[in-house]
C-alpha positions in Angstrom: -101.2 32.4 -69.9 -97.5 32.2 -70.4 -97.5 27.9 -69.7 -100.4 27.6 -72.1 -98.3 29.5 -75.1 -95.3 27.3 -73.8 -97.4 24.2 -74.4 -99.2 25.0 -77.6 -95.2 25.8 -78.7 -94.3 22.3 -77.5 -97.6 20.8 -79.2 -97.1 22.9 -82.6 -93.4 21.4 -82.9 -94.5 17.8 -82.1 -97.0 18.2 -84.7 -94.8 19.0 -87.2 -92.3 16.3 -86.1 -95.4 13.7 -86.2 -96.5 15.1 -89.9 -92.4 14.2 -90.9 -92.9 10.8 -89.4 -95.9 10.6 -91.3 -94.1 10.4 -94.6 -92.0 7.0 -93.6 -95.2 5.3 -92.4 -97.2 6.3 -95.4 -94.6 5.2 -97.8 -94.6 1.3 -96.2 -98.4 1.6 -96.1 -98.2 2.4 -99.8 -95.8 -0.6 -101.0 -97.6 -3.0 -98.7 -101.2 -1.9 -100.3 -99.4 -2.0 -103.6 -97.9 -5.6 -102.9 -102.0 -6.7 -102.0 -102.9 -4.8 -105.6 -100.4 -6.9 -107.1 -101.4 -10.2 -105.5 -105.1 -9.1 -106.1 -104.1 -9.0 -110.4 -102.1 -12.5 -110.1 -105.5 -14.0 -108.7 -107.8 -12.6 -110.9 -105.3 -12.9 -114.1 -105.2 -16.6 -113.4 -109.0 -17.9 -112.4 -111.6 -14.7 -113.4 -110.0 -13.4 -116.4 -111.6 -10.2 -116.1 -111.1 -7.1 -117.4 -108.1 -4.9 -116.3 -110.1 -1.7 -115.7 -113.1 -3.8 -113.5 -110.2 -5.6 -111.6 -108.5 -2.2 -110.3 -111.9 -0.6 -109.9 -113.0 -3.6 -107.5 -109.7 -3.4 -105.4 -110.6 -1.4 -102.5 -107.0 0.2 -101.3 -106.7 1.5 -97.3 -104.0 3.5 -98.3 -105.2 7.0 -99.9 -102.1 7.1 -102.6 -102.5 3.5 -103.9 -106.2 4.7 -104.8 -105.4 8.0 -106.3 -102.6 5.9 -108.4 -105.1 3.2 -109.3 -107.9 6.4 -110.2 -105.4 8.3 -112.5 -104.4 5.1 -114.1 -107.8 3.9 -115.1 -108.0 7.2 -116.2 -105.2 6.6 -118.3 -107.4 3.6 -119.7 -110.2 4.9 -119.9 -109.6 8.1 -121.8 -106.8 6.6 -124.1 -104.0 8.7 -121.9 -100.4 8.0 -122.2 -98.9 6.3 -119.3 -97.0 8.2 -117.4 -94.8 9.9 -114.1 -96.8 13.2 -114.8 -100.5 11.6 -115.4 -99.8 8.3 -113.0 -98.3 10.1 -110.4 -100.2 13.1 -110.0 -101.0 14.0 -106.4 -98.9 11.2 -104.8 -95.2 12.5 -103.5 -94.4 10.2 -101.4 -92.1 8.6 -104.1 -88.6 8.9 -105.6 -88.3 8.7 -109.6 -86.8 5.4 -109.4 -90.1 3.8 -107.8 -92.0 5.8 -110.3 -89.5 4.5 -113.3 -90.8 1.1 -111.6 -94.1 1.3 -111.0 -94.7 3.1 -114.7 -92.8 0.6 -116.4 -95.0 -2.0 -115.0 -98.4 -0.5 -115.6 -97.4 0.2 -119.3 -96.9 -3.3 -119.8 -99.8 -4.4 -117.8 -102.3 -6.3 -120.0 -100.1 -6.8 -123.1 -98.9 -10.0 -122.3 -100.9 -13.2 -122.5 -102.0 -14.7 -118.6 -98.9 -17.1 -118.1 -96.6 -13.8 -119.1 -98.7 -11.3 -117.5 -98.8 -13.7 -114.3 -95.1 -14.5 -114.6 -94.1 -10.2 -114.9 -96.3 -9.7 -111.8 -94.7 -12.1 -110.1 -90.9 -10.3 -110.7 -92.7 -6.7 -110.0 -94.1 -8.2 -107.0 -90.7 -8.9 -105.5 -89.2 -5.3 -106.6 -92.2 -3.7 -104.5 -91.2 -6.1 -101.9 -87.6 -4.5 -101.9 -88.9 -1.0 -101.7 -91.6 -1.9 -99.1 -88.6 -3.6 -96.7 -86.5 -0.2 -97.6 -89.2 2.0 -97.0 -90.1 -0.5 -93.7 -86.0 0.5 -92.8 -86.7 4.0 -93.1 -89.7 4.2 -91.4 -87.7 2.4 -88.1 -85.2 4.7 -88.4 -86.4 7.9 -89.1 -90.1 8.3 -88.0 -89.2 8.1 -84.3 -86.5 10.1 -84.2 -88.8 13.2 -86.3 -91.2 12.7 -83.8 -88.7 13.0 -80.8 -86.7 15.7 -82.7 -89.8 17.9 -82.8 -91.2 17.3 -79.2 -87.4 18.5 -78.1 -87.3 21.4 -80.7 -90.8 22.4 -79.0 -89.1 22.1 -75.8 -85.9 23.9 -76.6 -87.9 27.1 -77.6 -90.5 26.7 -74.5 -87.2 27.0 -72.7 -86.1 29.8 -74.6 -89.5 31.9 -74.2 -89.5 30.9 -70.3 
């Protein structure tokens, strides 16, 4: 009985080590699904010329923040809502105010400009998504291991303690 409560110790402590790892990975999943969102608008600016709210509804997103950004923002669309951190962001907190300041700067703007413009913006937030993804990508080398080893050994510690 006592091993079992030893191991469930060591399991609980991994878990929580693999749900802080779970942050890095989800913020590189989030910038690279934001980077296809982005290439996604340059394509369909350029040859379909469709409407803004029926190209973000169409992108299908595998990463469960870029969808819940693209949901509250058509929201912000749809119901005449001013764009912003609290209304864009809500339920996503996986990022810092300065990729907010980013990503809600670029959304206000998006559809004022004429295509070449529009195209031309996307293009420059395109490679400031890129930075974040490849310093969220450094983050995610760095730290997500070592929460997940941290936790295992934490687990491991106390088992050791209880023993």
């Amino acid at each position: 009985m006592k091993i079992v409560l030893l191991v469930v110790v060591v399991i609980i402590f991994g878990y929580i080590g693999y749900g802080l790892s779970a942050y890095y990975i989800n913020r590189t999943k989030f910038f690279k699904s934001l980077e296809f969102l982005f290439d996604k608008l340059t394509h369909e600016i350029n040859f379909s010329q469709g409407k803004l709210i029926e190209i973000i509804k169409d992108y299908n997103s595998q990463n469960k923040d870029v969808e819940r950004l693209s949901k509250n923002f058509i929201n912000c669309l749809e119901y005449d809502l001013e764009v912003k951190n609290e209304t864009i962001f809500d339920g996503i907190k996986i990022l810092n105010e300065e990729e907010k300041n980013v990503v809600v700067l670029f959304l206000k703007s998006l559809g004022k400009f004429d295509a070449y413009n529009q195209t031309k913006q996307l293009t420059n937030q395109k490679q400031q998504i890129n930075l974040f993804y490849k310093n969220a990508e450094e983050e995610q080398k760095k730290y997500s291991p070592l929460y997940l080893k941290i936790g295992v050994i934490a687990g491991l510690v106390v088992a050791l303690i209880f023993a």
